[in-house]
N, C-alpha and C positions, 0 to 999 in steps of 0.2 A: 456856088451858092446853093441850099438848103432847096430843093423843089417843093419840101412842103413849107408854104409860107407862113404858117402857125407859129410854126418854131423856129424860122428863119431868125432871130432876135438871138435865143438860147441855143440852138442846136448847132451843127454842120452835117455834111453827109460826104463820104469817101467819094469815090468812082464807081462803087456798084448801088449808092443812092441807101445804103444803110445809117437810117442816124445816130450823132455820135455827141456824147455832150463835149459840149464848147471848152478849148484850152484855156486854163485860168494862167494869167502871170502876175506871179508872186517878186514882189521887188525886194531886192538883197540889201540892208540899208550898212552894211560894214563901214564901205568903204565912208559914210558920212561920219560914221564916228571915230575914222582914222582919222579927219580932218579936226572933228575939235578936240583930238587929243593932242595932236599937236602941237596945241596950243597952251590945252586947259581952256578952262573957264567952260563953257557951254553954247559955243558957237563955232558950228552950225546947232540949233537944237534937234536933235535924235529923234523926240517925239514929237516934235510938231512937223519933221521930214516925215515921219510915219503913217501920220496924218496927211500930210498933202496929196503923200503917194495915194492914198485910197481914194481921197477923196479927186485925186484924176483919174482913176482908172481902174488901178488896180486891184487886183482879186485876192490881195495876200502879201504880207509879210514877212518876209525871211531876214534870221538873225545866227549870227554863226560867233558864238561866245565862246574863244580861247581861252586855256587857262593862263594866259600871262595877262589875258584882257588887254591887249594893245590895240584892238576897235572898239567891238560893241564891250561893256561890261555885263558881268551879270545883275548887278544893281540895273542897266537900264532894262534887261529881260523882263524886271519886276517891275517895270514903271511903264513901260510897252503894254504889257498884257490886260491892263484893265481898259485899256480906250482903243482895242484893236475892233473895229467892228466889221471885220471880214475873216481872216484866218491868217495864224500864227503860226508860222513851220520855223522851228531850230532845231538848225543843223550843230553836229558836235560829234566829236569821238568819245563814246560814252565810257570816262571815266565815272569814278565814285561823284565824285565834287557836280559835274554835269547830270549825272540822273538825279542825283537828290533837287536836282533847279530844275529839272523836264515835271520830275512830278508834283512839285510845289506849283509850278505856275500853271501846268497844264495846258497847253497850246494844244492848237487845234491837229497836228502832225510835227511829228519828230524824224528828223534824215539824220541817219547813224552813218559818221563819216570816219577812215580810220584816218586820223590827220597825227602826225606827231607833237609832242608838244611844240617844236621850234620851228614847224613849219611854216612859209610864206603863206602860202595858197595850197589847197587841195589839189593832189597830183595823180592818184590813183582810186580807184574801186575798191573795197571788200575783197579776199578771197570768202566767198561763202563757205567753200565747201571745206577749207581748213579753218575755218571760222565759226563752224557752224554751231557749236554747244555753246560757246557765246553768246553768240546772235540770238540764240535761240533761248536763252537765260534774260537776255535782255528784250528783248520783243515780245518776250510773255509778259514782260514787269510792265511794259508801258500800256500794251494794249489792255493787260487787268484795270489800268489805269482809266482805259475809254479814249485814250490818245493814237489816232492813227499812225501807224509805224511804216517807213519807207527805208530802202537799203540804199545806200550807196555804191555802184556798182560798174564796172568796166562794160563795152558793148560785149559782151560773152553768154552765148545760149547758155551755158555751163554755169555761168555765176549768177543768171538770174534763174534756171531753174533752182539752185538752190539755197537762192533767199525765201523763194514760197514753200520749200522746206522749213525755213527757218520762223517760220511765221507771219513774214511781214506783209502788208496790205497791199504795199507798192514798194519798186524800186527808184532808183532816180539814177538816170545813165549819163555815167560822168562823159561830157560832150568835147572835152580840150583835141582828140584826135582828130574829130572832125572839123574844128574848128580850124584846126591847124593843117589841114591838109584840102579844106575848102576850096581856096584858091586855084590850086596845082589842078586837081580833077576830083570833082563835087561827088559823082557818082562812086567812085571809087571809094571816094571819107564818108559817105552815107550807109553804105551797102552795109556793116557790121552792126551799125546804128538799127536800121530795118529789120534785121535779124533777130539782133535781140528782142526789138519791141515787138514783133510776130511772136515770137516766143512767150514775152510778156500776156499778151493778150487770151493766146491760145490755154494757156495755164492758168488765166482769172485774176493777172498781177493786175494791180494799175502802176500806169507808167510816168516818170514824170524825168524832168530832162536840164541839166544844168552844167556851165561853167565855159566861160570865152563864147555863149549863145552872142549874138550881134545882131543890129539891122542889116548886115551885109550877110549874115548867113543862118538866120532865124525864118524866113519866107521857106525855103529851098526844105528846109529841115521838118517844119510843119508841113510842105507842100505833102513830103514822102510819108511823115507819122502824124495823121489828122487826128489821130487817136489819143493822142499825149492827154493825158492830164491837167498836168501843168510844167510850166518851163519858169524855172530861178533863175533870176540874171539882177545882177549885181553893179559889178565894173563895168559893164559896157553902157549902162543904164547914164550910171552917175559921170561917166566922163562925156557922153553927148550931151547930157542937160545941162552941161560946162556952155555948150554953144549952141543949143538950141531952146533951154529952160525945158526945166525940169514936167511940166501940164504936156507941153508938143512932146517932149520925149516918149511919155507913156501913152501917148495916144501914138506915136507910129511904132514902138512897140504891138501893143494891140493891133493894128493894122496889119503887123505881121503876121499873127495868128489867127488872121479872118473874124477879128475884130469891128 
C-alpha cells in the first residue's frame, strides 16, 4: 500500500517507496462477439458489453479486428468508438485495410500485432529488429495521427530495445510463456518477463502486458512489475464471468492489480 495516502486512490509504490501510476485493465471484448456470431442476430450485444465493462471497472477497451472478422467486425470498431468513455486500444497486424480503420476511428492506442491472417489466437512477438523499417513506416503514420502506438513483443531485452528504435510509445509483452509455465515454477516464467520490463522502463518505453493473464497468475505478475501500464485480458475475463458475472469478475480482476 501507497505510504502516501493522498494518492493511495490513484497511485502504488514499488519496494523502494517510489510512486508509480496505477495499472489500468483494459478488457478484450473478442471473445463476446465470437459468441453472437455464432449465431447472428445481435446477441450477446457487443456494445452494451462494452459499456458494462466500463461502467464496472474497467479502464479501457480492447478490440482485436481480423480480417476474416470472425469476432469483433470492423463495422462494430465504428460503433464502439463514439460511446467509449475511457480508452480504446485495437490491436491488429497492420495491414492496408487495418490502418485505414486505426486512422478513421482514432482510438485512444494501437497494439501492432504480427498475427497472420488464419490465425487462432496471437502466438508470438514482433521481431523488431528485422522489422524495423516497417515498424518504423507504421508508428510514424499513427503517431502523426496523435494515436499512441504500442509494439507487440516477446519478453526479449533485444526486441524491446528496438521497438523504441522504432518509435513506439510502448510495448505490450506477449505473456502466454509465462502463463504457461506459471504453475511448474513461477520465478522461473517471470524472470524474462522482469527483464524485459527493466529494460522497458530504463529506456523510457511504457510497458503493457497481455495474453493467457488470469486470476491465478495476474497477482504474482503485477506483484514482480508494479510498473505495468496496463494489462489486456480477454479470455480469461469472459469465461469467469461465465460463473461468476461479469461486475464480480472485473472487480477481482482489479483486485489483482492492487485495485
Amino acid at each position: 500500500v501507497c505510504k502516501n495516502t493522498q494518492l493511495s486512490r490513484k497511485w502504488h509504490c514499488n519496494e523502494t517507496f517510489n510512486c508509480l501510476q496505477m495499472t489500468k485493465l483494459s478488457v478484450n471484448i473478442n471473445k463476446v462477439a465470437t459468441l453472437r456470431n455464432a449465431r447472428g442476430g445481435n446477441h450477446p450485444d457487443v456494445l452494451r458489453v462494452a459499456a458494462d465493462c466500463e461502467m464496472f471497472g474497467a479502464d479501457g477497451i480492447t478490440v482485436h479486428p481480423r480480417p476474416d472478422e470472425r469476432h469483433i467486425r470492423y463495422a462494430d470498431v465504428r460503433a464502439i468508438r463514439p460511446q467509449i468513455t475511457t480508452e480504446l486500444n485495437i490491436e491488429g497486424n497492420p495491414i492496408d485495410r487495418y490502418i485505414d480503420l486505426v486512422l478513421e476511428v482514432k482510438p485512444t492506442q494501437v497494439t501492432l500485432v504480427p498475427d497472420a491472417e488464419d490465425q487462432i489466437t496471437s502466438n508470438h512477438g514482433w521481431d523488431t529488429k528485422a522489422n524495423r523499417a516497417f515498424l518504423t513506416d507504421v508508428v510514424g503514420r499513427f503517431r502523426e495521427a496523435g494515436i499512441r502506438t504500442s509494439i507487440f513483443v516477446d519478453p526479449s531485452v533485444e526486441m524491446v530495445g528496438y521497438a523504441k528504435e522504432c518509435g513506439a510509445d510502448r510495448v505490450e509483452l506477449y505473456t502466454e510463456p509465462y502463463a504457461a509455465g506459471y504453475e511448474r515454477d513461477r520465478e522461473a516464467a517471470i524472470a524474462p518477463f522482469v527483464a524485459a520490463a527493466e529494460e522497458a522502463r530504463r529506456i523510457g518505453l511504457g510497458l503493457n502486458a497481455g495474453h493467457d493473464l488470469s486470476l491465478q497468475n495476474l497477482h504474482f505478475f503485477h506483484e514482480r512489475i508494479p510498473w505495468v501500464d496496463e494489462v489486456s485480458i480477454g479470455h480469461a475475463i469472459i469465461c469467469d464471468a461465465l460463473y461468476l458475472g461479469l461486475h464480480e469478475t472485473i472487480a477481482m480482476y482489479r483486485r489483482a492489480i492492487g485495485r
